[in-house]
Backbone bond lengths (Angstrom), bond angles and torsions (degrees), N, CA, C in turn:
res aa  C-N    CA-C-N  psi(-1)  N-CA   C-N-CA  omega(-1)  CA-C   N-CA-C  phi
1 X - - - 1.433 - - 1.528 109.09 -
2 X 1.411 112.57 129.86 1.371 99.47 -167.57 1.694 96.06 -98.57
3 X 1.694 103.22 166.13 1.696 99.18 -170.78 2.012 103.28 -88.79
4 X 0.644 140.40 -175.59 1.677 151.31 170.51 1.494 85.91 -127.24
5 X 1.424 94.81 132.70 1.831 108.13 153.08 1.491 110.46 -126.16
6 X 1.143 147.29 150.60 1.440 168.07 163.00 1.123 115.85 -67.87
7 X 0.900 152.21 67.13 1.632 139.84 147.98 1.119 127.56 12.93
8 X 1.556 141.50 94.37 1.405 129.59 168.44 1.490 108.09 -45.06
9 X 1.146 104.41 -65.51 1.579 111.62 -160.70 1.886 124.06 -53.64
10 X 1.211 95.70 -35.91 1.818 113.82 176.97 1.063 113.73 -140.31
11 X 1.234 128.47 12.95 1.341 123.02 160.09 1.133 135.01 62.78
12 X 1.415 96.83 23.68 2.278 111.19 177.57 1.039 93.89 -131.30
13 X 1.561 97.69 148.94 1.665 150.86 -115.58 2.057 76.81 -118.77
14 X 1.337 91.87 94.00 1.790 90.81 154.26 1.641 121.20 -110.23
15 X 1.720 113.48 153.96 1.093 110.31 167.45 1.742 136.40 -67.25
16 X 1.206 155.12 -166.58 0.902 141.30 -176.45 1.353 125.66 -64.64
17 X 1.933 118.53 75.43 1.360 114.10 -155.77 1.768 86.06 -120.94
18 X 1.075 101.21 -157.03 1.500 97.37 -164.82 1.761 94.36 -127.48
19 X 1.756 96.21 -32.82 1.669 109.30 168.73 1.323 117.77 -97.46
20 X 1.252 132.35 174.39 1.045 125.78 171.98 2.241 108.30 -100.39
21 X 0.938 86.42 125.93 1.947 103.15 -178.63 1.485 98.12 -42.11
22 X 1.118 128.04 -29.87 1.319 106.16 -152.29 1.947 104.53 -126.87
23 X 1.257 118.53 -32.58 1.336 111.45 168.92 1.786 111.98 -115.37
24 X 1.389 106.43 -5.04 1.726 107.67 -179.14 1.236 105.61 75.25
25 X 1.118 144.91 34.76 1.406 152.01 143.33 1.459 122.59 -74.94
26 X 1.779 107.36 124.34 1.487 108.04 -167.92 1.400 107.80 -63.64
27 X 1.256 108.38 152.57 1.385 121.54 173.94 1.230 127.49 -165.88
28 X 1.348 122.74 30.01 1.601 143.81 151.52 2.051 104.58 -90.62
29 X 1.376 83.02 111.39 1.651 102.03 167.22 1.653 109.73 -18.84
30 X 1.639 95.47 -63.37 1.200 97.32 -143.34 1.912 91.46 -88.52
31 X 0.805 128.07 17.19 1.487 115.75 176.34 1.889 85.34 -107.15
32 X 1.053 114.92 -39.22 1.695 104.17 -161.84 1.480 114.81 -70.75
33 X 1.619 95.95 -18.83 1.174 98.42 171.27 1.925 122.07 -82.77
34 X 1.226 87.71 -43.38 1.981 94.74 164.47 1.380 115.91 -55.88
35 X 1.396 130.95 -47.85 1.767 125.92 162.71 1.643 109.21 -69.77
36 X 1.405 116.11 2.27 1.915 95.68 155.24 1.381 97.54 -93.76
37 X 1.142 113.81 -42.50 2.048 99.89 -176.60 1.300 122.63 -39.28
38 X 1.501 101.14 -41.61 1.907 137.22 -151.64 1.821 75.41 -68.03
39 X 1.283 115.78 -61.15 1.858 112.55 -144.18 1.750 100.76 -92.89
40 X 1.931 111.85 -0.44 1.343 120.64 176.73 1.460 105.34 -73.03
41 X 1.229 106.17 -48.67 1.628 154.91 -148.40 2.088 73.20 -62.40
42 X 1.147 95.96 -90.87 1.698 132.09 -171.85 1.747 89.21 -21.37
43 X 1.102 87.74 -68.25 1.889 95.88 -166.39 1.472 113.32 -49.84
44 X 1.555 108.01 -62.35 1.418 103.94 169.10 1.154 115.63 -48.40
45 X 1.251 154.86 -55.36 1.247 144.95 -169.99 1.635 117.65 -81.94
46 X 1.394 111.85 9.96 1.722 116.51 159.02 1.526 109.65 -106.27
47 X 1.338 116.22 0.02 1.416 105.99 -151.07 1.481 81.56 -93.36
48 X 1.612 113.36 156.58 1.479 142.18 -154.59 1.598 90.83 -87.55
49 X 0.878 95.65 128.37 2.025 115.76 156.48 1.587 106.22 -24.66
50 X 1.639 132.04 134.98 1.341 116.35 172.06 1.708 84.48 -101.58
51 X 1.678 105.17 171.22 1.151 127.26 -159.08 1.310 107.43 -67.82
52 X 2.002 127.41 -27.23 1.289 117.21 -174.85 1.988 95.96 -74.56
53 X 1.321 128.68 -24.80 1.264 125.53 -164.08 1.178 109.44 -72.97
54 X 1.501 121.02 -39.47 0.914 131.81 154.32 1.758 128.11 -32.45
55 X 1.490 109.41 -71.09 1.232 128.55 -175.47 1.316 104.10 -49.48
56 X 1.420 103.65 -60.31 2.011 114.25 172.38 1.614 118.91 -29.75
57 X 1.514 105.23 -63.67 1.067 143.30 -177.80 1.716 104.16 -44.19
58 X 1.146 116.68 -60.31 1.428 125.93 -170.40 1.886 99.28 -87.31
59 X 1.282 118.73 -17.85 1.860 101.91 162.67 1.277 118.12 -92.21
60 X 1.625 105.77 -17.90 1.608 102.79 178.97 2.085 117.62 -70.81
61 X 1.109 89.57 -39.24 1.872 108.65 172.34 1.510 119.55 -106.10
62 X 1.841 101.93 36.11 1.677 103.08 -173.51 1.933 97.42 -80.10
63 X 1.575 112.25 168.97 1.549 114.36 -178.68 1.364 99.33 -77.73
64 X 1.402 123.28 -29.03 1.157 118.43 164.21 1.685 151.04 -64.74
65 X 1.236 101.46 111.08 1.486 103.46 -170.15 1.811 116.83 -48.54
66 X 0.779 100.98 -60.98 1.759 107.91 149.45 1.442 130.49 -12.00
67 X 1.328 98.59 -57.69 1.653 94.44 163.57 0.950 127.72 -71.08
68 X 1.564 115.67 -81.22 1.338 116.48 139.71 1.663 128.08 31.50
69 X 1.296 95.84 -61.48 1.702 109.32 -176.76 1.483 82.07 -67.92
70 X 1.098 93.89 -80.85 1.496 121.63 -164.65 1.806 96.58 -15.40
71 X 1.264 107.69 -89.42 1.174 101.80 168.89 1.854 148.32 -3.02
72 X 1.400 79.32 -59.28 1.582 91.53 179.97 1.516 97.16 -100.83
73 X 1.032 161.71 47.66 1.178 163.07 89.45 1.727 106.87 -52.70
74 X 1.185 127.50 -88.46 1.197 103.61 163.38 1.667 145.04 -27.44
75 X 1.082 98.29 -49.24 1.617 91.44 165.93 1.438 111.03 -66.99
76 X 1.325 136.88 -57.73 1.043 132.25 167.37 1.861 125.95 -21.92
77 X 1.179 102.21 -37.63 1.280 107.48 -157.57 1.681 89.48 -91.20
78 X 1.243 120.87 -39.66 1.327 126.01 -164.78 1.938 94.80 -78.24
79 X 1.006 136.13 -14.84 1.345 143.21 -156.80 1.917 88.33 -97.76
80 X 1.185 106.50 -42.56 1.537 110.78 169.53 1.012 136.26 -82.56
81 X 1.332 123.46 -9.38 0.934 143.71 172.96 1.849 122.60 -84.25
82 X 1.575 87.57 -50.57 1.734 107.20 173.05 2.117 104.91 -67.01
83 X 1.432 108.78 -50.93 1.875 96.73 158.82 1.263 127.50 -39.31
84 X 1.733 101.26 -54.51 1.472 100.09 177.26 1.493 126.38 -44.83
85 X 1.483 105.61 -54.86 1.655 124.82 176.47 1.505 91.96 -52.41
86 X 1.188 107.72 -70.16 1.767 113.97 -171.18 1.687 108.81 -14.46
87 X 1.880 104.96 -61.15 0.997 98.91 -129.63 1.860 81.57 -85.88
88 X 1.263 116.86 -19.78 1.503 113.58 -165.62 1.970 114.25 -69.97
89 X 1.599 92.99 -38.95 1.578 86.90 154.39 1.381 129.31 -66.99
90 X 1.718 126.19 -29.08 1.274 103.46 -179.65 1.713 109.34 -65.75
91 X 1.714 108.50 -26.47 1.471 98.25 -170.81 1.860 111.14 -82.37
92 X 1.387 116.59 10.57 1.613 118.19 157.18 1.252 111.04 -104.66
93 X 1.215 112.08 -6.59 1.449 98.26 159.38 1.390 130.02 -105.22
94 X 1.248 111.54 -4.73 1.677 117.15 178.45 1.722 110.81 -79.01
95 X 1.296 116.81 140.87 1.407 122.58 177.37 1.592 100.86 -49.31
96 X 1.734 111.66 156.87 1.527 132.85 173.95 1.585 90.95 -80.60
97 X 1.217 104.62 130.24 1.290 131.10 175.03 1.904 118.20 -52.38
């Protein structure tokens, strides 16, 4: 059984094409949906640094040894901290034995 798709653009009835026959407008699901990822994809990876990435960014690779520390002590601590949490919700959320 073949599928019919509709045309946004002009509004005729093509058989199972991926374009449309008559103005070349996409109209297979699954491609329209892969060129929104494609131009999601695009954006996220142009979009500008926000200011905490930034801030991060410039103590993690500061000339200073000092920070630096600084830095990875904090992350560190927060990395143990977020397991800890981690692990105490998985054990309120796991069934009673």
């Amino acid at each position: 059984m073949a599928i019919e798709r509709k045309c946004p653009n002009c509004e005729t009835w093509n058989s199972d094409n991926d374009y449309c026959t008559k103005c070349g407008t996409m109209i297979s699901p699954i491609k329209i949906e892969e060129e929104r990822e494609r131009v999601r994809e695009e954006i996220r990876q142009n979009a500008p640094l926000s200011k905490t990435d930034i801030f991060i960014n410039n103590w993690k690779n500061s000339r200073f040894f000092l920070v630096r520390w600084l830095y990875k002590i904090v992350y560190t601590i927060s990395v143990i901290f977020i397991g800890i949490a981690s692990f105490f919700a998985w054990m309120a959320a796991s069934p009673n034995g």
